[in-house]
C-alpha positions as CSV (number, residue, x, y, z in Angstrom):
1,X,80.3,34.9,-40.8
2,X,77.5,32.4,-41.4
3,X,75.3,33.1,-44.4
4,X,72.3,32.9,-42.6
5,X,70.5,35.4,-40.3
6,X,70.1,34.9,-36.9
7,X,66.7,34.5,-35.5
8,X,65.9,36.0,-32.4
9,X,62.6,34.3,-32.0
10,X,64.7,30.9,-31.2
11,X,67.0,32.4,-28.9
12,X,63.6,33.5,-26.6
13,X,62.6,30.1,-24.8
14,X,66.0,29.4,-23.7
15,X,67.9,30.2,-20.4
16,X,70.9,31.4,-20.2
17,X,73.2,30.4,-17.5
18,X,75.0,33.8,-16.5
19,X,77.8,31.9,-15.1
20,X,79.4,32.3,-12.0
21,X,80.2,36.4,-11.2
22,X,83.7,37.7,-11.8
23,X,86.0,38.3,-8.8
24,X,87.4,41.7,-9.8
25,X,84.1,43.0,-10.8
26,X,82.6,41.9,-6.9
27,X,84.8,45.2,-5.6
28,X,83.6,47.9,-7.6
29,X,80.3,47.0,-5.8
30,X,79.4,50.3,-3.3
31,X,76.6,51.4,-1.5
32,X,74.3,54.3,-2.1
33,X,74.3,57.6,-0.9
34,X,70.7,58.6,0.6
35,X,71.2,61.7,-1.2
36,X,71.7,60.3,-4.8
37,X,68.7,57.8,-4.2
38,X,66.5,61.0,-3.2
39,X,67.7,62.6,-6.3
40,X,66.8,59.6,-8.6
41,X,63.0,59.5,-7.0
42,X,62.7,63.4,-7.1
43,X,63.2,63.0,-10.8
44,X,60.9,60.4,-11.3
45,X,58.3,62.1,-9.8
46,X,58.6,65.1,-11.7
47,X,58.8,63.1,-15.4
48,X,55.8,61.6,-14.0
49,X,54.2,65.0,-12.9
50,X,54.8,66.0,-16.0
51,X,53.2,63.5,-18.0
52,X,50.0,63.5,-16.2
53,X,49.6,67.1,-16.8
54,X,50.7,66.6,-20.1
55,X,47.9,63.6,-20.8
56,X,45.5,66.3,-18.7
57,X,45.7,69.1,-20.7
58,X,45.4,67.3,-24.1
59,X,42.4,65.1,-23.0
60,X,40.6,67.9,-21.0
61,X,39.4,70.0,-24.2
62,X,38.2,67.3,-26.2
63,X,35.9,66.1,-23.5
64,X,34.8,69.0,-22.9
65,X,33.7,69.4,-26.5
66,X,32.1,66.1,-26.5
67,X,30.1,67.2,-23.4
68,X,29.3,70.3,-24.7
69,X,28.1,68.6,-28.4
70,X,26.0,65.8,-25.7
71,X,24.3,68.7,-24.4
72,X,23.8,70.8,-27.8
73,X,21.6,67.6,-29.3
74,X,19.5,67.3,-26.3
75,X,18.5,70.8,-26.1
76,X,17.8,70.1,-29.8
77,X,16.0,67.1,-30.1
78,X,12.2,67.6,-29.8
79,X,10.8,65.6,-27.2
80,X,6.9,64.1,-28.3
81,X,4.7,65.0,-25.2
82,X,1.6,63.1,-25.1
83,X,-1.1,64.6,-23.4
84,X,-1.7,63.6,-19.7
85,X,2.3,62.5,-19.2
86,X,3.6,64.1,-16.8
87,X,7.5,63.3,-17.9
């Protein structure tokens, strides 16, 4: 063991050659099934589904509060009407 710790900032820049793929390993390689890859997106799509109603339904009620609080101060701020405007 070396007495120094390893810093992963140097090992960043550099490439690493991955070698040349391993025979043995080039036969577990299969294909698909349509089904499993239909599985995998209907997933996805509910996780995402789920976090945009999620973000919805903790965004929506603080802008509606701000909204609300916009309109509150304008009904309550006195507006100066000069005589002869018609604004």
């Amino acid at each position: 063991m070396s007495e120094q710790p390893e810093k992963p900032e140097a090992h960043e820049n550099e490439e690493v050659d991955p070698g040349e793929p391993i025979a043995a390993l080039a036969g577990f390689e299969g294909n698909t099934s349509p089904g499993f890859m239909m599985r995998v997106r209907r997933k996805i799509q509910r996780r995402t589904t789920t976090a945009q109603v999620a973000s919805f339904t903790w965004n929506v009620p603080s802008i509606v509060l701000l909204e609300l609080w916009r309109v509150l101060i304008q009904l309550l701020q006195l507006k100066d009407v000069e005589k002869g405007s018609r604004t």
